[in-house]
Gaussian input, Z-matrix of N, CA and C with variables (Angstrom, degrees):
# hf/3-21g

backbone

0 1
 N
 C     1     B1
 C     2     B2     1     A1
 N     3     B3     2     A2     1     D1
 C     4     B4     3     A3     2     D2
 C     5     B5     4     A4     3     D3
 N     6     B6     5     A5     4     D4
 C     7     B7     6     A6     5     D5
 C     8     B8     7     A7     6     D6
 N     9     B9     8     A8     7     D7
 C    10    B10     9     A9     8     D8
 C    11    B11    10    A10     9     D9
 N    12    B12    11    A11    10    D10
 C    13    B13    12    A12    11    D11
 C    14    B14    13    A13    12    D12
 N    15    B15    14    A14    13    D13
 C    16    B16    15    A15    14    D14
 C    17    B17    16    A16    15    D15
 N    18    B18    17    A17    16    D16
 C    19    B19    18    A18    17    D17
 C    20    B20    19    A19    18    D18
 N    21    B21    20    A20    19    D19
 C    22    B22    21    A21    20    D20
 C    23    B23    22    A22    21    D21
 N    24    B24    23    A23    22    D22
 C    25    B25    24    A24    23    D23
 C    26    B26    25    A25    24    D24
 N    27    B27    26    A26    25    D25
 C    28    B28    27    A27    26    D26
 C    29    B29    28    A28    27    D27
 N    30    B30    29    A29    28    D28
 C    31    B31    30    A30    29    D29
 C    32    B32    31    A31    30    D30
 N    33    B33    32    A32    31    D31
 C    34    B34    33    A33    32    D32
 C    35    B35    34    A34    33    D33
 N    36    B36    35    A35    34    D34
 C    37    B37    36    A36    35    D35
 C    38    B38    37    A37    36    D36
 N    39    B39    38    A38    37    D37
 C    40    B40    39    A39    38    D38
 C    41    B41    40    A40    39    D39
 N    42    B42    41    A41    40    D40
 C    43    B43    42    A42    41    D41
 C    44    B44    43    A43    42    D42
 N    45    B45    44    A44    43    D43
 C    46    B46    45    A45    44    D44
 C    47    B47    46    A46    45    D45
 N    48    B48    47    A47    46    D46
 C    49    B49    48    A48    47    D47
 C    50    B50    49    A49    48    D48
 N    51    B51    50    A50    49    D49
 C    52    B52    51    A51    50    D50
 C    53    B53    52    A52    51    D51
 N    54    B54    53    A53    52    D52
 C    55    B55    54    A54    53    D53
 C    56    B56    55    A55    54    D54
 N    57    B57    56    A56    55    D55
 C    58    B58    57    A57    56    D56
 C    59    B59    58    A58    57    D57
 N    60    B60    59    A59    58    D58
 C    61    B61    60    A60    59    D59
 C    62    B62    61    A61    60    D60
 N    63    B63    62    A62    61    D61
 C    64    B64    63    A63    62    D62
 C    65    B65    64    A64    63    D63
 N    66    B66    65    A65    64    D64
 C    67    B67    66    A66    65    D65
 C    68    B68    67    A67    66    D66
 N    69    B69    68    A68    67    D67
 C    70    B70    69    A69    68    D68
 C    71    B71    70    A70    69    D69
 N    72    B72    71    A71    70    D70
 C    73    B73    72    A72    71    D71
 C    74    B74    73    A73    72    D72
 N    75    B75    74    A74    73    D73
 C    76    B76    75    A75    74    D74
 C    77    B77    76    A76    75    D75
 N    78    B78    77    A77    76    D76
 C    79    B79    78    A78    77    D77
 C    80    B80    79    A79    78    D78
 N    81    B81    80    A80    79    D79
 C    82    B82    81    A81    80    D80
 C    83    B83    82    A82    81    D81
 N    84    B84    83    A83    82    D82
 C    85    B85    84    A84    83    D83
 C    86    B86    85    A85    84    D84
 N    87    B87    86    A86    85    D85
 C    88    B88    87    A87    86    D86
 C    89    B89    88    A88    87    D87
 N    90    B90    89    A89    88    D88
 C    91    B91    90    A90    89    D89
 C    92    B92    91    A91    90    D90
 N    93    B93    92    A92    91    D91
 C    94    B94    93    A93    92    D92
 C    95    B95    94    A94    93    D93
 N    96    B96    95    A95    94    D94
 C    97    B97    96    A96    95    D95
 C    98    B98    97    A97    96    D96
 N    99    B99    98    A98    97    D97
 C   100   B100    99    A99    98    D98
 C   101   B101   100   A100    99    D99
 N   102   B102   101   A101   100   D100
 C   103   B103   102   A102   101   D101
 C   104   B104   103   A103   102   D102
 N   105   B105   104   A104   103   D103
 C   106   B106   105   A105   104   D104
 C   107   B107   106   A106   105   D105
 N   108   B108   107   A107   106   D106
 C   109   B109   108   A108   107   D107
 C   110   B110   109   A109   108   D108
 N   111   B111   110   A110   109   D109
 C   112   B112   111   A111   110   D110
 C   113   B113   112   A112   111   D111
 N   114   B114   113   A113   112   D112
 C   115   B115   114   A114   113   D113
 C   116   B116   115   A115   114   D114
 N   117   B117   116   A116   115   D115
 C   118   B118   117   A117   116   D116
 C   119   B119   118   A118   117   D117
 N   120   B120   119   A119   118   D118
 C   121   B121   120   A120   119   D119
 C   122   B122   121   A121   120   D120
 N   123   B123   122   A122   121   D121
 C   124   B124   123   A123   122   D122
 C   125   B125   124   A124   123   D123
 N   126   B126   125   A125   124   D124
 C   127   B127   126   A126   125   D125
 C   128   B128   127   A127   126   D126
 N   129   B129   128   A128   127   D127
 C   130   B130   129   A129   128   D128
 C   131   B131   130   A130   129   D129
 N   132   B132   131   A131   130   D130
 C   133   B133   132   A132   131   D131
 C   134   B134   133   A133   132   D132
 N   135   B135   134   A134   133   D133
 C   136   B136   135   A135   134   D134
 C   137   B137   136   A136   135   D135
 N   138   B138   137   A137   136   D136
 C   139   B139   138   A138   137   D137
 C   140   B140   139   A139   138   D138
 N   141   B141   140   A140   139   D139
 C   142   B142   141   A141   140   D140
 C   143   B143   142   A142   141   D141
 N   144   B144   143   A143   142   D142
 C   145   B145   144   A144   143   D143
 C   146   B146   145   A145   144   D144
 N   147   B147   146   A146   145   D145
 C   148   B148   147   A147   146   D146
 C   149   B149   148   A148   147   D147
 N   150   B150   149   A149   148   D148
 C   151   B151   150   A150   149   D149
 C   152   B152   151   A151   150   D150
 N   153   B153   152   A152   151   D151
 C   154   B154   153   A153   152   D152
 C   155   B155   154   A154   153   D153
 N   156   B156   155   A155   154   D154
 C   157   B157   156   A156   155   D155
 C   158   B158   157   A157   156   D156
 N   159   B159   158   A158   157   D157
 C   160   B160   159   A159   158   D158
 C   161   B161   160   A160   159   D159
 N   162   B162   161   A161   160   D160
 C   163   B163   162   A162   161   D161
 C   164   B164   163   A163   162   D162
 N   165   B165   164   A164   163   D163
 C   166   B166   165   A165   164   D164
 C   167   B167   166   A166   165   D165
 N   168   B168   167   A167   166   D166
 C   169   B169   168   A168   167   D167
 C   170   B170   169   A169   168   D168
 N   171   B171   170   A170   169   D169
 C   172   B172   171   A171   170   D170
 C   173   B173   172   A172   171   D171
 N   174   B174   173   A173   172   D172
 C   175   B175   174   A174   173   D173
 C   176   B176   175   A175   174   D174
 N   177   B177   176   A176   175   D175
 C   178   B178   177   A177   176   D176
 C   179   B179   178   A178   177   D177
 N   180   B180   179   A179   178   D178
 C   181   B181   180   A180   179   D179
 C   182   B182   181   A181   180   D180
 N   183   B183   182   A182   181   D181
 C   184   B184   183   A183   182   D182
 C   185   B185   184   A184   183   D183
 N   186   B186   185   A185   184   D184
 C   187   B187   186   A186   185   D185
 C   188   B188   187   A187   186   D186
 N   189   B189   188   A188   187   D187
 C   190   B190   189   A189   188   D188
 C   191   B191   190   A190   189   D189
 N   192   B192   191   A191   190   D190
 C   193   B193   192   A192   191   D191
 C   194   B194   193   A193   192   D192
 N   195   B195   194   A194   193   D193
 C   196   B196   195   A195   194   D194
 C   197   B197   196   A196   195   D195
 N   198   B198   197   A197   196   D196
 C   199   B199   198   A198   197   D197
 C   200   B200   199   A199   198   D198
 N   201   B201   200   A200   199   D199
 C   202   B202   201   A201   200   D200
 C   203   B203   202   A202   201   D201
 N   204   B204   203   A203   202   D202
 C   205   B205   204   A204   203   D203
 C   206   B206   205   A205   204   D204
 N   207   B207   206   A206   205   D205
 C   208   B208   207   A207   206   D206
 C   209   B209   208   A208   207   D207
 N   210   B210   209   A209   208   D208
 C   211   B211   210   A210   209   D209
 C   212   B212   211   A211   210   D210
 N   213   B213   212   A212   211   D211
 C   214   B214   213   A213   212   D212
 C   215   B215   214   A214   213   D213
 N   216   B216   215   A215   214   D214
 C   217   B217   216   A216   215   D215
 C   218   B218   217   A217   216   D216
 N   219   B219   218   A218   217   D217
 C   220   B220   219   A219   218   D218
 C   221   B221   220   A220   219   D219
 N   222   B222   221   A221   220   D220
 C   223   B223   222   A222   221   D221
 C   224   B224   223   A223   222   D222
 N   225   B225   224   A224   223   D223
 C   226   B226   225   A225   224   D224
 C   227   B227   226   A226   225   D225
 N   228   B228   227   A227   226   D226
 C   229   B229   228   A228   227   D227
 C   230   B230   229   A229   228   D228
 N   231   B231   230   A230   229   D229
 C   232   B232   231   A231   230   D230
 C   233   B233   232   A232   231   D231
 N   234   B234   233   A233   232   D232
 C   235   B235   234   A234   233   D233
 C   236   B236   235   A235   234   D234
 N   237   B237   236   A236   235   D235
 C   238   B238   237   A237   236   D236
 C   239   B239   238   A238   237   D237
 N   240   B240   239   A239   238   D238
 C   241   B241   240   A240   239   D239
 C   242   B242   241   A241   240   D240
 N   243   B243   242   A242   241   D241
 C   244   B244   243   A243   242   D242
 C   245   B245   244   A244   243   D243
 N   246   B246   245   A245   244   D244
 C   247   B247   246   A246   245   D245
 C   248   B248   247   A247   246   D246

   B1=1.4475
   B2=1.5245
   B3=1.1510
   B4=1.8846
   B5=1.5785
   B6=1.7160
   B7=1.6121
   B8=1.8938
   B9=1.2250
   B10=1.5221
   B11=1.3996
   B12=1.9347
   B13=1.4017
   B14=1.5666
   B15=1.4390
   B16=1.3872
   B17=1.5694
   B18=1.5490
   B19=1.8104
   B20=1.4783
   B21=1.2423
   B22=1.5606
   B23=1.2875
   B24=1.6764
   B25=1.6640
   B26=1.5859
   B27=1.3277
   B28=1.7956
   B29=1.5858
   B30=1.2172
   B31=1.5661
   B32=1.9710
   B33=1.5185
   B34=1.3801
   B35=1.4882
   B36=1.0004
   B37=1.4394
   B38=1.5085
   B39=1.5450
   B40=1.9582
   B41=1.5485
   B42=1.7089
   B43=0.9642
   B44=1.5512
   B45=1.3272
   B46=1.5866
   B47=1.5932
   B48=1.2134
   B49=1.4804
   B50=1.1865
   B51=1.0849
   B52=1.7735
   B53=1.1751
   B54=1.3892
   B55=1.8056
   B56=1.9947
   B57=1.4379
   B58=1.1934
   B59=1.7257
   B60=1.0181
   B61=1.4278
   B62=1.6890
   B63=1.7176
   B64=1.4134
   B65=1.4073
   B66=1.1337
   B67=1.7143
   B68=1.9763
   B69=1.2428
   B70=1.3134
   B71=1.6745
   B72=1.5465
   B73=1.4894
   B74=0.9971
   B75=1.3260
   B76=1.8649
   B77=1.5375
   B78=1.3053
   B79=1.6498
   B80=1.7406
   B81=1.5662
   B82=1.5352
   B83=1.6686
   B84=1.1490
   B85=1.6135
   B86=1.6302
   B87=1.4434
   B88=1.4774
   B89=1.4110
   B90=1.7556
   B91=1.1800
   B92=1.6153
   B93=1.2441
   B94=1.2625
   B95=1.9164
   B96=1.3350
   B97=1.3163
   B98=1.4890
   B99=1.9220
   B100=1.0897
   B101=1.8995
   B102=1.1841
   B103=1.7305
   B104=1.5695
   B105=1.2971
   B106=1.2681
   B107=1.5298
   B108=1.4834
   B109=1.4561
   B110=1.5773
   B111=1.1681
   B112=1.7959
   B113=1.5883
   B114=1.1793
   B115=1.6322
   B116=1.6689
   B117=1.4370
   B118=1.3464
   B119=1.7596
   B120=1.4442
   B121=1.0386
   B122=1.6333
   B123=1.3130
   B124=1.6459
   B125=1.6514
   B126=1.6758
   B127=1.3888
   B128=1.6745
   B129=1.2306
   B130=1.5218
   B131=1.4478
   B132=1.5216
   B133=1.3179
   B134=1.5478
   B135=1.2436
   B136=1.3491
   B137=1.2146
   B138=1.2738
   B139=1.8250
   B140=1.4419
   B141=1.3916
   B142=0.7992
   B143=1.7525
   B144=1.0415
   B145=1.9676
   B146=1.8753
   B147=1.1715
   B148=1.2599
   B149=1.4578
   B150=1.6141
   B151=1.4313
   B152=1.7546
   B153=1.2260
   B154=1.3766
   B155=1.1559
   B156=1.6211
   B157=1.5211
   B158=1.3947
   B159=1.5964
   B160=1.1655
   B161=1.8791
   B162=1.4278
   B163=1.2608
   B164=1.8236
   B165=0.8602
   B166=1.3207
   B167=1.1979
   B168=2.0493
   B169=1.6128
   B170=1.7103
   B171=1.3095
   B172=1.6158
   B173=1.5868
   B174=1.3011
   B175=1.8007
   B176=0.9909
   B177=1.7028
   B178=1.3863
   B179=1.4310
   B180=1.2110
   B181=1.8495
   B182=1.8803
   B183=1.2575
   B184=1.6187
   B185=1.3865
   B186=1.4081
   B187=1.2391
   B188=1.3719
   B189=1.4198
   B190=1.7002
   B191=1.1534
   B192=1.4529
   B193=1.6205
   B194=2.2466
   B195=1.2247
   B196=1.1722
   B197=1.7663
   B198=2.0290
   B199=1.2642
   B200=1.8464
   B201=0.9003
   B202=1.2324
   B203=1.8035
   B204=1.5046
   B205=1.5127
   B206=1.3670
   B207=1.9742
   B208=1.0791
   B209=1.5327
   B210=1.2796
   B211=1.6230
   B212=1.5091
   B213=1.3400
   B214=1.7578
   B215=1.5798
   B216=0.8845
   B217=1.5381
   B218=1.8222
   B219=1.0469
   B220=1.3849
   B221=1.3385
   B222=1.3695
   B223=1.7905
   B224=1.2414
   B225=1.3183
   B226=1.3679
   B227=1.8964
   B228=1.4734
   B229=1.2258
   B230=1.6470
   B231=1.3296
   B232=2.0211
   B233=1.2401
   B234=1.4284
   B235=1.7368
   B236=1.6868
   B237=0.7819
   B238=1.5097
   B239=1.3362
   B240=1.4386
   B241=1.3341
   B242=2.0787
   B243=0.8529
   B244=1.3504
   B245=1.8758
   B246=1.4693
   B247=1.1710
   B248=1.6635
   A1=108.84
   A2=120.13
   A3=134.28
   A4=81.12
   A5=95.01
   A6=114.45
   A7=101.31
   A8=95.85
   A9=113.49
   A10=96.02
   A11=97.32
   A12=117.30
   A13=91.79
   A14=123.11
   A15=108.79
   A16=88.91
   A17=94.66
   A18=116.49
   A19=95.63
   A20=117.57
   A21=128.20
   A22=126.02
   A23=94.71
   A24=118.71
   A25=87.39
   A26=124.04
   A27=111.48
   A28=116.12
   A29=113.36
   A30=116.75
   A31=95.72
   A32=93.39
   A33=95.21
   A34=127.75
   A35=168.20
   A36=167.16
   A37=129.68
   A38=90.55
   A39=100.27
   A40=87.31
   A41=100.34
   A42=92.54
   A43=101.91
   A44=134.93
   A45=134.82
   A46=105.10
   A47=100.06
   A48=118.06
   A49=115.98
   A50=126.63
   A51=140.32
   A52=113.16
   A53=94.85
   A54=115.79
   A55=84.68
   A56=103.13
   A57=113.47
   A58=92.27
   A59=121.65
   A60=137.85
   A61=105.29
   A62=121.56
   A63=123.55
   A64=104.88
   A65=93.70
   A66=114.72
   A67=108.59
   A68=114.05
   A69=111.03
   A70=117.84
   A71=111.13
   A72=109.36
   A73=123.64
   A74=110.34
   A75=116.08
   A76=87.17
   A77=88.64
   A78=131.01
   A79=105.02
   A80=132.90
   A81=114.69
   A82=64.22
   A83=165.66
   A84=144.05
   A85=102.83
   A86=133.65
   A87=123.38
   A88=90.29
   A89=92.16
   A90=121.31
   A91=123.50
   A92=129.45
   A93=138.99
   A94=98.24
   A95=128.83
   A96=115.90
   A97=104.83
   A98=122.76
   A99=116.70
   A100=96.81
   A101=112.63
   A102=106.27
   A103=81.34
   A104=144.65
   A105=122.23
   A106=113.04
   A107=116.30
   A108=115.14
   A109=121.43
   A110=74.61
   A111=103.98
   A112=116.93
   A113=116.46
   A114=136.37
   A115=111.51
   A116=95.51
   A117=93.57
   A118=135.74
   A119=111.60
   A120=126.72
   A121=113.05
   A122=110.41
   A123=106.71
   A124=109.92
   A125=118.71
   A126=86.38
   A127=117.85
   A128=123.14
   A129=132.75
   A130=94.20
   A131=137.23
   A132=122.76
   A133=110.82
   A134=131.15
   A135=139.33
   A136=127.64
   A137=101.06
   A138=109.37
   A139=102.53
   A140=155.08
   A141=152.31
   A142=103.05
   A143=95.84
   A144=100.87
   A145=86.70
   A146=131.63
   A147=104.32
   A148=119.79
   A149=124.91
   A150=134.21
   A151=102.54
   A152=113.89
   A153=118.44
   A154=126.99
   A155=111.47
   A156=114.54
   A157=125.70
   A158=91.24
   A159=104.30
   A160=102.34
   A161=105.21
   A162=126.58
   A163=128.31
   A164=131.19
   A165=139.89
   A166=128.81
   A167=113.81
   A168=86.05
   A169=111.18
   A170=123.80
   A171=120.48
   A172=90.84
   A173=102.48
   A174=106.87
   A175=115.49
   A176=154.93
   A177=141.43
   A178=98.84
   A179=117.40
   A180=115.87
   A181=100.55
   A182=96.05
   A183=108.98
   A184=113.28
   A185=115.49
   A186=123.03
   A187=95.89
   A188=104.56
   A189=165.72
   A190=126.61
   A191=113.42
   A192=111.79
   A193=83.86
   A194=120.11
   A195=125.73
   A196=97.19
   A197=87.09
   A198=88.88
   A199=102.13
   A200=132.12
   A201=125.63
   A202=116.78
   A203=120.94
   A204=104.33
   A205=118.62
   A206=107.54
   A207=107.20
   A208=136.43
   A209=114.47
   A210=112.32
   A211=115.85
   A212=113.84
   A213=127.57
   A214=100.42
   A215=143.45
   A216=139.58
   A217=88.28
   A218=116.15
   A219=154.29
   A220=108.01
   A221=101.37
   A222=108.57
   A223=109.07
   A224=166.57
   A225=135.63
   A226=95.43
   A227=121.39
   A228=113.03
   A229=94.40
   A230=120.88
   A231=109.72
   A232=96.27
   A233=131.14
   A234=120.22
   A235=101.89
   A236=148.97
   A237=134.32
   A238=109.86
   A239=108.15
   A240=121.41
   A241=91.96
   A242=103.46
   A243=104.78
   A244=105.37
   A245=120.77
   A246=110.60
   A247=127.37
   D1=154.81
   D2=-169.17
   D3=-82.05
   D4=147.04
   D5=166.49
   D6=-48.63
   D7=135.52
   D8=-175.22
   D9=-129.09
   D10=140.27
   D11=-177.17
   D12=-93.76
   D13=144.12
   D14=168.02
   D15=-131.60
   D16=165.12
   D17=-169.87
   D18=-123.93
   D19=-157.44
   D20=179.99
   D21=-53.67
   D22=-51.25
   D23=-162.70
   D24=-130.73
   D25=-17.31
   D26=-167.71
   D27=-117.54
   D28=136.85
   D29=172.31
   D30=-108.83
   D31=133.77
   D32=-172.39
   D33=-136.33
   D34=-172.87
   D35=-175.10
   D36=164.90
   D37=83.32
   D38=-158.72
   D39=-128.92
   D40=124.50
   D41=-179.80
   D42=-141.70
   D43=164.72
   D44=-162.20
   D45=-150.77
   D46=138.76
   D47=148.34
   D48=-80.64
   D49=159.19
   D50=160.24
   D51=-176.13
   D52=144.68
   D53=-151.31
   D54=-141.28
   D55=120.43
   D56=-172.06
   D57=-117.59
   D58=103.85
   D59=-172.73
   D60=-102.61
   D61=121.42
   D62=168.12
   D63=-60.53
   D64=166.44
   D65=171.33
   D66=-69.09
   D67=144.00
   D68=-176.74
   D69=58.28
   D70=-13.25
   D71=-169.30
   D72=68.55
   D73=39.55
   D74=-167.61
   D75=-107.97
   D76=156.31
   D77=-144.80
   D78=-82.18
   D79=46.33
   D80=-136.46
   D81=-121.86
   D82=-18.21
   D83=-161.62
   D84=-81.99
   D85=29.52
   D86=178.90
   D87=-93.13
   D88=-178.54
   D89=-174.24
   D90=13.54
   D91=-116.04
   D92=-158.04
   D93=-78.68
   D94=-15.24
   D95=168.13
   D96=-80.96
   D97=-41.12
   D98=-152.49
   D99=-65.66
   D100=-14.50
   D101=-154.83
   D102=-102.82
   D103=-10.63
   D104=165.92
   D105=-82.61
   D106=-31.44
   D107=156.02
   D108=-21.22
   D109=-72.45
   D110=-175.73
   D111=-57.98
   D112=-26.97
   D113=154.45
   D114=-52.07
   D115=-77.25
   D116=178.07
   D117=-74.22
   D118=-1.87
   D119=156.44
   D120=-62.44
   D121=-71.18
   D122=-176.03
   D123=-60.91
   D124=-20.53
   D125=179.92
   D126=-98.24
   D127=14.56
   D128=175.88
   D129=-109.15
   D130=-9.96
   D131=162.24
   D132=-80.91
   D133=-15.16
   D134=160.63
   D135=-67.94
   D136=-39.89
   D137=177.08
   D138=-94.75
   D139=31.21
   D140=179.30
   D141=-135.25
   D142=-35.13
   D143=-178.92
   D144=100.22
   D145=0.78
   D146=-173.35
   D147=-79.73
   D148=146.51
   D149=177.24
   D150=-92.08
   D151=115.20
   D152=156.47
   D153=-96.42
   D154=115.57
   D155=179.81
   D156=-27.59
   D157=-86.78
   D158=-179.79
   D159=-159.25
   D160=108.69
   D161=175.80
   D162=-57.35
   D163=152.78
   D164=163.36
   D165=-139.50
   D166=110.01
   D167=175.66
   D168=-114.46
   D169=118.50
   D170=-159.79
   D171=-112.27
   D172=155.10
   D173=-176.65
   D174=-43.42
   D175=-22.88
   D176=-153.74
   D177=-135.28
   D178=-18.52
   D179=-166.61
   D180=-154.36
   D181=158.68
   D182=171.71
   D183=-142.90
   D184=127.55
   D185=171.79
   D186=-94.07
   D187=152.23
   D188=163.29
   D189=-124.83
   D190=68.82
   D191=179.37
   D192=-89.80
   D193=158.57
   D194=176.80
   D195=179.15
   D196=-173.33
   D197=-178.99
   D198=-147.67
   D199=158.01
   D200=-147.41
   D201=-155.99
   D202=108.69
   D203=-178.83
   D204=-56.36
   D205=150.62
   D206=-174.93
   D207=-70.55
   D208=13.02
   D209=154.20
   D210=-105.04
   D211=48.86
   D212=170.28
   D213=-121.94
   D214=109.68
   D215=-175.95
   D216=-97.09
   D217=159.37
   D218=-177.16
   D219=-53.92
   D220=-75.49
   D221=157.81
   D222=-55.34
   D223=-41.30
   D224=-154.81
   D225=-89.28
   D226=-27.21
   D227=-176.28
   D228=-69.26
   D229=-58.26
   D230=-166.53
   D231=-51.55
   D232=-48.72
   D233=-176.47
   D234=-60.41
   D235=-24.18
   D236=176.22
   D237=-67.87
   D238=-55.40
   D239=-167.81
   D240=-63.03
   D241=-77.84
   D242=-157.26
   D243=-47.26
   D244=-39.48
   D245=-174.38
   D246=-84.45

């Protein structure tokens, strides 16, 4: 069986991609934005309990493959991240 997160009462294994793509695909994640990305990525993956695989941040898009307990819905992590 795949490494399993377990909770009180739950054994679990939810795990997501997400690909946060700019508008037009313009090129704005370099330098000094891409490393605040990357700031605020690890610290809403902390306050959330979420495990991120393995991240990517490339000039136009960022992957978020991770994995996340099941009272974190999908949307409330991109609304963290993004706001």
């Amino acid at each position: 069986m795949a490494e399993c997160r377990r909770g009180s009462r739950t054994v679990h294994d939810i795990k997501y991609h997400l690909v946060w793509v700019t508008k037009y695909r313009y090129p704005v994640f370099q330098g000094d934005v891409g490393s605040a990305a990357r700031t605020i990525i690890r610290r809403v993956r902390e306050e959330r309990d979420a495990i991120l695989v393995k991240g990517h941040v490339s000039r136009d898009h960022i992957h978020l493959p991770g994995s996340t307990p099941p009272n974190v819905a999908p949307s409330d992590l991109v609304r963290a991240v993004k706001g």
